[in-house]
ZAMARGU-4260 file (C-alpha; in steps of 0.2 Angstrom, whole numbers, plus 5000, padded with zeros to 4 digits):
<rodrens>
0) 5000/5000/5000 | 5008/5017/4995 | 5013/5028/5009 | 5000/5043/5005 | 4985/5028/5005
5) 4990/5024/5023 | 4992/5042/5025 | 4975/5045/5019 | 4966/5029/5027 | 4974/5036/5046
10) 4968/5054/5042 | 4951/5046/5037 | 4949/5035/5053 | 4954/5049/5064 | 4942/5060/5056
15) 4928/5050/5058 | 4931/5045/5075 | 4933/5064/5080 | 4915/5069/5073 | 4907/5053/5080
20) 4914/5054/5098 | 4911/5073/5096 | 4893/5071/5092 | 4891/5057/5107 | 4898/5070/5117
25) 4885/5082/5113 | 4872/5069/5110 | 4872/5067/5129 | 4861/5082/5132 | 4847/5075/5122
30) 4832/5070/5134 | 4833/5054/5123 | 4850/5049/5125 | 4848/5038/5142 | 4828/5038/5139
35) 4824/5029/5121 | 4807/5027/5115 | 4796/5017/5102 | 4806/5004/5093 | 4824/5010/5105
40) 4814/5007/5120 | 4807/4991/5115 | 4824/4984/5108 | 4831/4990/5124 | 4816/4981/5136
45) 4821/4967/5127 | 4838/4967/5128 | 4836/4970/5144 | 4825/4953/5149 | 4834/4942/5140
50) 4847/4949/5155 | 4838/4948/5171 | 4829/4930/5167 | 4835/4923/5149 | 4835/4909/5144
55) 4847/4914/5131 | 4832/4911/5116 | 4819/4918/5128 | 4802/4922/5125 | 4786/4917/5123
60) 4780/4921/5106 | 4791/4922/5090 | 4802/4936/5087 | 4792/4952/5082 | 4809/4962/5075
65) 4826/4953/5069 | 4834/4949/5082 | 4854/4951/5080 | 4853/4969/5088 | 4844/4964/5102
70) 4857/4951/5108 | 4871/4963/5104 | 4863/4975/5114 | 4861/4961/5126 | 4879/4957/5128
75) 4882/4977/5130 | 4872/4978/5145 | 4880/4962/5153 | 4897/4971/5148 | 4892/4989/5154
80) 4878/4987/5166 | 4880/5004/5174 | 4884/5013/5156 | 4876/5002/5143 | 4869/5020/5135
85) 4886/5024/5132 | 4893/5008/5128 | 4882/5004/5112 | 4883/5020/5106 | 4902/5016/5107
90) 4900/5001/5097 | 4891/5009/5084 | 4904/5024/5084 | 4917/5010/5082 | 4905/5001/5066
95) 4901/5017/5058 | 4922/5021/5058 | 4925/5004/5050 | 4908/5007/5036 | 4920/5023/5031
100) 4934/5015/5028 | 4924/5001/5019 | 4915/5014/5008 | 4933/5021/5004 | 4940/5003/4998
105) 4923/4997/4990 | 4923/5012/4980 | 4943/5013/4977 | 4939/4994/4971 | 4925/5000/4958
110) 4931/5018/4953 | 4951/5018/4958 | 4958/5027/4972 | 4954/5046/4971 | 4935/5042/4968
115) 4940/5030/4985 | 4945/5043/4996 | 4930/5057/4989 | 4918/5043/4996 | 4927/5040/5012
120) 4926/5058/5015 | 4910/5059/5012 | 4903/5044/5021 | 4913/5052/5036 | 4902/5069/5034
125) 4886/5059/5031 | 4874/5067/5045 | 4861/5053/5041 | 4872/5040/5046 | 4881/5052/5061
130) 4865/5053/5067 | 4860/5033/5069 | 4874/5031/5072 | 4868/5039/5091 | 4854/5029/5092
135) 4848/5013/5101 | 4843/5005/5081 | 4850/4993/5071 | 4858/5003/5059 | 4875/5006/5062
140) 4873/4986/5062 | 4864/4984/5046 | 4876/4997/5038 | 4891/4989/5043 | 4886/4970/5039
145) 4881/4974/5023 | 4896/4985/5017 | 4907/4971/5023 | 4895/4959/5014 | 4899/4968/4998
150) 4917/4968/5000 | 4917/4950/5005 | 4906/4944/4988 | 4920/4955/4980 | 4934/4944/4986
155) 4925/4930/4984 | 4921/4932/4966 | 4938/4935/4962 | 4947/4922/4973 | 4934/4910/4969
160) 4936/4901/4984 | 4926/4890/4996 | 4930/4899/5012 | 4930/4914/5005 | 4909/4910/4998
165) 4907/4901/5016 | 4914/4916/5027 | 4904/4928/5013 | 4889/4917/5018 | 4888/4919/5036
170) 4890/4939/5034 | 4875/4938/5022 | 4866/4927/5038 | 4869/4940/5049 | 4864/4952/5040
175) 4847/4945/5038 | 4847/4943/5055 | 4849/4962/5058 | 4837/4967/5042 | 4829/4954/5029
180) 4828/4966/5017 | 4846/4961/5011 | 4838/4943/5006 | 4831/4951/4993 | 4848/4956/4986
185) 4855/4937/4988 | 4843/4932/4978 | 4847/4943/4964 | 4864/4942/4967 | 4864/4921/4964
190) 4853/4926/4948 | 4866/4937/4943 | 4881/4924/4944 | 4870/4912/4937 | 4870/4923/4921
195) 4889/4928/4922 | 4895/4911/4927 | 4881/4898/4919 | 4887/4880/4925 | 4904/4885/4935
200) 4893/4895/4948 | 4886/4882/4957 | 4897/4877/4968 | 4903/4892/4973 | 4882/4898/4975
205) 4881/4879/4985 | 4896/4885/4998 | 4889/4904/4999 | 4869/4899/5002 | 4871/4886/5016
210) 4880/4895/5027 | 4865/4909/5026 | 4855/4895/5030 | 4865/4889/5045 | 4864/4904/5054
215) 4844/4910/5049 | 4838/4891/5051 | 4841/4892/5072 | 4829/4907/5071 | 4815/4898/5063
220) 4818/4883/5072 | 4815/4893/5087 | 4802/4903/5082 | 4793/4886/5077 | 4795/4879/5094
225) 4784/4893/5100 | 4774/4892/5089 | 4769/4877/5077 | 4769/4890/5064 | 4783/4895/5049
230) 4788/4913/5054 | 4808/4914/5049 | 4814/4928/5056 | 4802/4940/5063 | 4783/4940/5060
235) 4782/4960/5056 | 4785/4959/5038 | 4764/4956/5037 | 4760/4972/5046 | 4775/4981/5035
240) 4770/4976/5019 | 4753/4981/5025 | 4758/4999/5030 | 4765/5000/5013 | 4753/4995/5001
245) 4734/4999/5005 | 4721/5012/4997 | 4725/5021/5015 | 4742/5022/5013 | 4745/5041/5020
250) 4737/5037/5035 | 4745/5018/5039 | 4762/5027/5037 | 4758/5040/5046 | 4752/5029/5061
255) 4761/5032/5079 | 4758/5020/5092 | 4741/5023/5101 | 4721/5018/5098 | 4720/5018/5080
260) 4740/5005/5079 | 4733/4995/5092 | 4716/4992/5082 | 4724/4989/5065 | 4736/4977/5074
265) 4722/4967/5084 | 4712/4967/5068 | 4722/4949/5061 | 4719/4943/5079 | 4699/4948/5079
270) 4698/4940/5063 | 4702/4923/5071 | 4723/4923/5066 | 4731/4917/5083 | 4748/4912/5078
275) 4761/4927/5073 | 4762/4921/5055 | 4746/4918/5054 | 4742/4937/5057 | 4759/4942/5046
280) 4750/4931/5033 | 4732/4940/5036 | 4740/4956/5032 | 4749/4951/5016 | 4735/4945/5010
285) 4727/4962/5012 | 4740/4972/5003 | 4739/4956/4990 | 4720/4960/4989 | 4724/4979/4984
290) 4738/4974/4973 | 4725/4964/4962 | 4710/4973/4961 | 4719/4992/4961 | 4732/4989/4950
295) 4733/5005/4943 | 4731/5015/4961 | 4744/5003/4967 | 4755/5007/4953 | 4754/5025/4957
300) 4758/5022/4975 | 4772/5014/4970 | 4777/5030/4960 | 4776/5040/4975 | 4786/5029/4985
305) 4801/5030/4974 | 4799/5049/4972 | 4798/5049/4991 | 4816/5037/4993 | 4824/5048/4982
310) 4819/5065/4991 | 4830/5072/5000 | 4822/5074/5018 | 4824/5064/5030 | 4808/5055/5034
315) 4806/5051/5051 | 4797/5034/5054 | 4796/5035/5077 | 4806/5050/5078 | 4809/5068/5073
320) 4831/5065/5065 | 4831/5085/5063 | 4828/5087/5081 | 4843/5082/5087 | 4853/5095/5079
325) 4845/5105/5094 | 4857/5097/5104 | 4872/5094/5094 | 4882/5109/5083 | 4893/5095/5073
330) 4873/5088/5069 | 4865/5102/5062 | 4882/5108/5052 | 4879/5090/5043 | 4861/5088/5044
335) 4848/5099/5040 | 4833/5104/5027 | 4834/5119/5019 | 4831/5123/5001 | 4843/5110/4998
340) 4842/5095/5009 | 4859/5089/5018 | 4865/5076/5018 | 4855/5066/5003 | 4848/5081/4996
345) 4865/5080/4989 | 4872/5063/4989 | 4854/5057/4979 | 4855/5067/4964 | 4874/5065/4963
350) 4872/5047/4965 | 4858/5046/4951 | 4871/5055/4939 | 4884/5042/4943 | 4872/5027/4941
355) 4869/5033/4925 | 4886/5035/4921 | 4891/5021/4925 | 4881/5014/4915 | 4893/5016/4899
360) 4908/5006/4905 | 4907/4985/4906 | 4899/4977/4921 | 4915/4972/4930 | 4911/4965/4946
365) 4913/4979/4957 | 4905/4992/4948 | 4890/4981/4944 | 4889/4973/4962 | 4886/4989/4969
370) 4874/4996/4955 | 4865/4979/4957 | 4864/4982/4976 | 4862/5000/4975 | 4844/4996/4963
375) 4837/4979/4973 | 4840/4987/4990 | 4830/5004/4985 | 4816/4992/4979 | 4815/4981/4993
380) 4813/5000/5004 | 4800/5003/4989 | 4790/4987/4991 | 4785/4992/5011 | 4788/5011/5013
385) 4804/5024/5011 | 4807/5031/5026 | 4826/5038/5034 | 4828/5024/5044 | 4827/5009/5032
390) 4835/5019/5018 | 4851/5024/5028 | 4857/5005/5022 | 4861/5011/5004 | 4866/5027/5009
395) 4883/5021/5009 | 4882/5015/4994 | 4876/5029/4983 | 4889/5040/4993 | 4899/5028/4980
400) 4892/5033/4964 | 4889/5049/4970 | 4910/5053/4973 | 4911/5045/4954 | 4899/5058/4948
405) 4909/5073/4958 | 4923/5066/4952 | 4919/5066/4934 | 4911/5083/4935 | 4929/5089/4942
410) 4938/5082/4928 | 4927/5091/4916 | 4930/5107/4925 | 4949/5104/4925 | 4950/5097/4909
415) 4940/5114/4903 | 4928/5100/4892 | 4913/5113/4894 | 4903/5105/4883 | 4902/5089/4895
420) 4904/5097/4911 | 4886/5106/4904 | 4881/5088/4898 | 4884/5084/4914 | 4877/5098/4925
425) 4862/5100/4916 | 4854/5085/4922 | 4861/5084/4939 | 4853/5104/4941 | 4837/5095/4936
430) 4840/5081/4949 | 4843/5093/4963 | 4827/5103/4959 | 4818/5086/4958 | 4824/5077/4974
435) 4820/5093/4985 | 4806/5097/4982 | 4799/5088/4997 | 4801/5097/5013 | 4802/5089/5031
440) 4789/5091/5041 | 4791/5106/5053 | 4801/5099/5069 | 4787/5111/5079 | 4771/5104/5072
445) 4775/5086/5076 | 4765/5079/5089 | 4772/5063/5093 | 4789/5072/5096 | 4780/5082/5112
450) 4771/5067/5117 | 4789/5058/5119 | 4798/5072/5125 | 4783/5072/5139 | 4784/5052/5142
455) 4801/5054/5143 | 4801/5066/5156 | 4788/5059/5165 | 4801/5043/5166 | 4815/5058/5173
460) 4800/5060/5185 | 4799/5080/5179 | 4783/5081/5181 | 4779/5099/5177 | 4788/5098/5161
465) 4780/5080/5155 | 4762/5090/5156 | 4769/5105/5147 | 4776/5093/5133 | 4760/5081/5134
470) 4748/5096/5134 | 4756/5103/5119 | 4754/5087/5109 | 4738/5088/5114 | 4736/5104/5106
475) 4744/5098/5089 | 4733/5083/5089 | 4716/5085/5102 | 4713/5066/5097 | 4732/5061/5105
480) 4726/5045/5118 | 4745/5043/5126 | 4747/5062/5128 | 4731/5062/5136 | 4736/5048/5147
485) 4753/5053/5150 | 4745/5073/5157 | 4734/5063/5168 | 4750/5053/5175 | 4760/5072/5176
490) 4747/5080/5185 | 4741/5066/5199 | 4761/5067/5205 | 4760/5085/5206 | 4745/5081/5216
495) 4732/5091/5205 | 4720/5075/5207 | 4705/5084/5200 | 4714/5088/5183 | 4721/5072/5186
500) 4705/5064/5186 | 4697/5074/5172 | 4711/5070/5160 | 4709/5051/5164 | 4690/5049/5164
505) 4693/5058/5146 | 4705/5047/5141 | 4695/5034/5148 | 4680/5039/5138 | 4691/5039/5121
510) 4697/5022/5123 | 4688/5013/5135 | 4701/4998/5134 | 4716/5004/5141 | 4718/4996/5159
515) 4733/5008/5162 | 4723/5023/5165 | 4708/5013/5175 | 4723/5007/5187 | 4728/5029/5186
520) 4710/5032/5192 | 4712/5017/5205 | 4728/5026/5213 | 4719/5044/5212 | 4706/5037/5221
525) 4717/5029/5235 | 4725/5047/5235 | 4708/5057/5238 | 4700/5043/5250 | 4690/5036/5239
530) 4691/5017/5243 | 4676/5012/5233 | 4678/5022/5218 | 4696/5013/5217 | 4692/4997/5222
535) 4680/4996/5207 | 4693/5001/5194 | 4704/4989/5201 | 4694/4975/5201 | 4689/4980/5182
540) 4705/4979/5177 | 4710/4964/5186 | 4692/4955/5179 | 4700/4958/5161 | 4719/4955/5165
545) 4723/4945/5180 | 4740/4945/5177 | 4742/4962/5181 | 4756/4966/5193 | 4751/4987/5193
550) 4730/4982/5197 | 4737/4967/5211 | 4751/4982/5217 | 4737/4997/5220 | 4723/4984/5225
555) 4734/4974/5239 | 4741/4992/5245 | 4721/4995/5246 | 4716/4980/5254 | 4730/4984/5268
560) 4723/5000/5270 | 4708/4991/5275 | 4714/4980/5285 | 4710/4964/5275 | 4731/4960/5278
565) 4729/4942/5271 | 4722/4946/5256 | 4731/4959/5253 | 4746/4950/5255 | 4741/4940/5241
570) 4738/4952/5230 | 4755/4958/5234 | 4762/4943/5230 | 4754/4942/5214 | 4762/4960/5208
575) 4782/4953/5211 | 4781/4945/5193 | 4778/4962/5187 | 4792/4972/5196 | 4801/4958/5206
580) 4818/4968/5210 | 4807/4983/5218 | 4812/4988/5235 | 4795/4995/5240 | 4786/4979/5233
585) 4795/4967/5244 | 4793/4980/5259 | 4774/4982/5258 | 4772/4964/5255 | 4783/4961/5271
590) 4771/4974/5279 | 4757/4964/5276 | 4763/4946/5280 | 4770/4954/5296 | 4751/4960/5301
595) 4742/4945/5295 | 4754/4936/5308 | 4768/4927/5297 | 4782/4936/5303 | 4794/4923/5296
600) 4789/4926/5279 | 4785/4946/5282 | 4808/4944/5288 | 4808/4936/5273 | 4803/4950/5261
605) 4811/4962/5272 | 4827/4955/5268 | 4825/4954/5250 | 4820/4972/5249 | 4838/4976/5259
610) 4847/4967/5247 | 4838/4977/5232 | 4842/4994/5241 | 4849/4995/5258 | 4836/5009/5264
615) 4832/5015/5284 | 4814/5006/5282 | 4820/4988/5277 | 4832/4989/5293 | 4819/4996/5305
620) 4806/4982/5301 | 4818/4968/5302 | 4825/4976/5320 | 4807/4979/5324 | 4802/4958/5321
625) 4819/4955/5330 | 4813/4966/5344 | 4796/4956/5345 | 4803/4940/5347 | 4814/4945/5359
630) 4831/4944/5350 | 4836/4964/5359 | 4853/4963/5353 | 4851/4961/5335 | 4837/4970/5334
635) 4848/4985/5341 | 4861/4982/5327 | 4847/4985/5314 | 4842/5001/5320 | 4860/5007/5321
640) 4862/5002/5305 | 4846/5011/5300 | 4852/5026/5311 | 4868/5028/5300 | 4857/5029/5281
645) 4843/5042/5293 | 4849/5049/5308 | 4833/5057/5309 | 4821/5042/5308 | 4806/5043/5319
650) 4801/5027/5319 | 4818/5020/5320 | 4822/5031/5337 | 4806/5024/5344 | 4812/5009/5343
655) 4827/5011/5353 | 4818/5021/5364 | 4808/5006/5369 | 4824/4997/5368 | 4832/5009/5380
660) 4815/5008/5391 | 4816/4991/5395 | 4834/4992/5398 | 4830/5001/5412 | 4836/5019/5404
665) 4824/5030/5408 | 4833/5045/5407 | 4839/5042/5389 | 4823/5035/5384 | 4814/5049/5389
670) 4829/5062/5381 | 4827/5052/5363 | 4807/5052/5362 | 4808/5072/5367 | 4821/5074/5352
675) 4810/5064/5339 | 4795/5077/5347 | 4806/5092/5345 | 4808/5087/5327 | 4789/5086/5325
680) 4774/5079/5332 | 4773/5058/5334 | 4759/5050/5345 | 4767/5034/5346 | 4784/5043/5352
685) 4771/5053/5364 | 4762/5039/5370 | 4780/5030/5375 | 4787/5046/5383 | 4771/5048/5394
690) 4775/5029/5400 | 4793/5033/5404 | 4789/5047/5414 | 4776/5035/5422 | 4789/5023/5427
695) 4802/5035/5432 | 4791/5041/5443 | 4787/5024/5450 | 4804/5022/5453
</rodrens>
């Protein structure tokens, strides 16, 4: 390799790493950084269970999404689990250094070594890809596998070599694993060295298809135990394709998770489709339906779609990309949509010129591996819907054709050819007026951006700001269900339970299904001392979900507050499948076993709670049992213990009080309890000071 290439290829590396850690390091001031949502969140959640109870396939029902990046993210948190939001966005810095430098040699392979570097360069300042690159999503993943995909078919087609089609293989695996949409290009690729390669091809095919099936085929085999039904990767495309392709097709891509998602996605299951493929299937069939019968509506949609992938905005598909740059100044240099759209407003038009003109040399392998790619991945994104997100993958890819096109447009100028530099320019200006034409939706008119800015607050438990955000979404959209929810849940812990209340029976009123805000109203209830109101909410939903851990929580907390300590119990014990590593959980439960007379269990729970968080109120109920069954001293070293975490604890006081009472310490009973009354009033402290004076006197 010549000296300025490794020159090159260091500066490159260093130069993507700088903008990416610089980005992270601003990306941290997003309220989304350490608080994903929609698909993040879930990936996360998954990721997340896999951890805490495996087994390692885990799961009851088959995979919804590909499931590569959620074991990755798996093995991340297990690595990093105090920093695990750093930590992947670490990896996918690391991947998205390595997808420039494999932009740079796939294009130095096609288009020779300057064209190389003007595509690493530009793959380095690609925002769309920076930005990804920040997010809990598979597409740094995607990205990476399939660029290294590419370069490994490249190798193997030259070297013609089993190991070099079987190692090929496993990438292409993976990579269906992260996205299926790269099966499609398989296929065509095998097609395509069928054509070049007739007879000699099939070994080489043979070695390079097994291996693919090796790695999805575990997959399905899972899936299938599940369920006796052939999903084989994830059971989404269905609902996908549907979104896609229907008469309502403005309106399904447009959907955001809410009332009117949750009823399309019930509608396979009302209509009798139980298994996951069975309901994939029910929803292909739909789009199958429209296909047939409105073929030439179907045929326009399908024009839109492409005009849409090749406009240069970036369509959001859960979240707003242009509101990061709010918190990043590197982002919004390389990101943004104004007249001209950066990044793709740019890289798609350029990238159109260079397809074209690459059409006028042979099809040598690289040139038409790439093309090939470039074309079958843009119609497997056409075939469901365009959005950022799932076009990023080819991204990388047109940056490729797109430095070809700079780079012949150069030489025109250098050459002074004037002739075909405006041969050149003329249709590229049309381009650029073509592919931005399309504007981004305006950041500040997008509702479901303030409904997640105001769940994710609510998380941060910033309760004044969650409403403000949820209100607002509420003013974009007066129809928003979450938002309404989630300004219920801001105001009853600000303690405003009469808007509280009003915002739930509303919301209540709009969906009556949702067993989230009759559990809200249940806990309301309990706040105002309303025990009947709350009871009946809480029963509903446990009548139409006994499995729920939030509906056993608040009802069991209710029943203690009655007094039924038993049952309540129960109903306690019934929530720990919900949040079984919750201190306060264990407590109450402890609480109530300990008043329905099973101390031992009640010890039990309190010790589990300890050794979930090692709070003043788990030590002062285990000295308190120790202290009942006569066991003084170790009931003392727990409330010492407790002492140090609250030196101020009331009840904790109290109890050596007592201790110190019947010791026979009167004097520093009595000068403890008048601390704890100095502090504020307490009638159990009162009540033991009045019998300590009663004793000392009786001494």
């Amino acid at each position: 390799m010549a000296r300025s290439t490794c020159f090159f290829l260091g500066a490159l590396l260093l130069a993507a790493l700088a903008l990416r850690l610089g980005y992270l390091w601003e990306h941290r001031a997003s309220p989304f950084f350490d608080a994903p949502v929609v698909d993040a969140q879930t990936f996360l959640k998954q990721a997340q269970a896999l951890l805490a109870s495996g087994p390692f396939w885990g799961g009851d029902e088959p995979y919804w999404q590909p499931p590569l990046y959620i074991y990755l993210l798996t093995l991340v948190c297990w690595l990093l689990p105090a920093s695990y939001f750093v930590g992947i966005r670490l990896v996918h810095v690391g991947l998205g250094v390595l997808s420039c430098l494999l932009v740079y040699a796939l294009a130095r392979h096609a288009f020779g070594e300057q064209i190389g570097r003007i595509a690493g360069v530009m793959a380095a300042l690609c925002g769309s890809l920076l930005y990804f690159e920040g997010e809990l999503l598979a597409v740094p993943v995607e990205v990476f596998l399939n660029l290294l995909l590419l370069y490994g078919l490249l190798i193997a087609w030259r070297r013609d070599h089993g190991r070099y089609w079987v190692l090929t293989g496993l990438l292409a695996g993976l990579a269906a694993l992260t996205r299926p949409n790269i099966l499609l290009f398989i296929a065509a690729f095998c097609a395509w060295t069928l054509w070049h390669r007739r007879t000699s091809a099939y070994g080489s095919l043979f070695s390079f298809i097994i291996p693919i099936a090796l790695v999805i085929l575990p997959v399905t085999y899972r899936n299938w135990t599940i369920e006796s039904d052939l999903v084989f990767i994830s059971s989404n495309a269905g609902v996908n394709f549907y979104i896609g392709n229907n008469a309502d097709y403005e309106r399904t891509v447009s959907l955001r998770p809410g009332v009117q998602w949750e009823t399309m996605i019930a509608e396979a299951k009302n209509s009798g489709h139980k298994t996951a493929a069975a309901q994939s299937t029910f929803f292909l069939g739909k789009s199958l339906n429209y296909i047939t019968t409105q073929p030439f509506d179907y045929l326009d949609l399908l024009g839109k779609k492409v005009f849409h992938f090749w406009s240069g905005p970036e369509t959001k598909r859960n979240q707003d990309i242009y509101y990061a740059r709010q918190h990043s100044r590197i982002l919004s240099l390389l990101l943004w949509d104004w007249h001209v759209s950066i990044p793709f407003g740019l890289i798609g038009p350029l990238s159109l010129l260079g397809l074209g003109l690459s059409m006028r040399g042979k099809w040598t392998p690289p040139i038409a591996l790439l093309r090939l790619y470039a074309f079958v991945y843009m119609a497997s994104v056409v075939l469901f819907f365009p959005a950022a997100r799932y076009r990023t993958p080819v991204v990388p890819v047109l940056i490729a054709f797109a430095a070809f096109a700079t780079f012949q447009l150069y030489l025109g100028v250098r050459r002074r050819a004037y002739i075909r530099t405006t041969v050149l320019a003329l249709p590229l200006g049309g381009l650029l007026v073509l592919c931005n034409l399309a504007e981004a939706a305006p950041t500040e008119e997008d509702a479901q951006l303030y409904f997640d800015l105001g769940e994710v607050h609510l998380r941060k438990q910033d309760y004044a700001l969650s409403a403000r955000y949820s209100h607002r979404a509420l003013e974009l959209d007066p129809e928003y269900n979450y938002a309404r929810h989630n300004l219920a849940v801001s105001y009853f812990h600000q303690e405003r339970y009469g808007e509280s209340e009003r915002e739930a029976l509303q919301t209540l009123a709009e969906n009556p299904q949702r067993t989230d805000t009759r559990v809200l109203l249940g806990r309301i209830y309990l706040a105002t001392n309303k025990p009947q109101q709350a009871a009946a909410h809480l029963r509903h939903v446990l009548e139409r979900d006994p499995e729920s851990g939030m509906a056993h929580y608040y009802y069991g907390r209710l029943l203690y507050r009655q007094g039924q300590y038993a049952t309540a119990a129960t109903h306690l014990q019934r929530a720990l499948a919900w949040q079984p590593r919750d201190f306060w959980l264990h407590y109450e439960l402890g609480r109530a076993l300990q008043q329905a007379g099973q101390a031992e269990a009640a010890l039990g729970q309190y010790h589990q709670a300890l050794s979930l968080a090692r709070r003043p109120e788990a030590l002062n109920a285990i000295g308190a049992l120790h202290l009942i069954a006569g066991r003084t001293q170790e009931a003392q070293m727990h409330f010492l213990q407790a002492l140090e975490l609250a030196p101020d604890n009331p009840d904790v006081h109290v109890n050596l009080a007592l201790i110190e009472l019947e010791n026979g310490n009167h004097a520093a009973a009595i000068d403890r309890l008048r601390q704890v009354l100095a502090r504020g009033p307490s009638p159990h402290a009162q009540r033991l000071l009045d019998e300590a004076y009663r004793r000392l006197e009786s001494q």
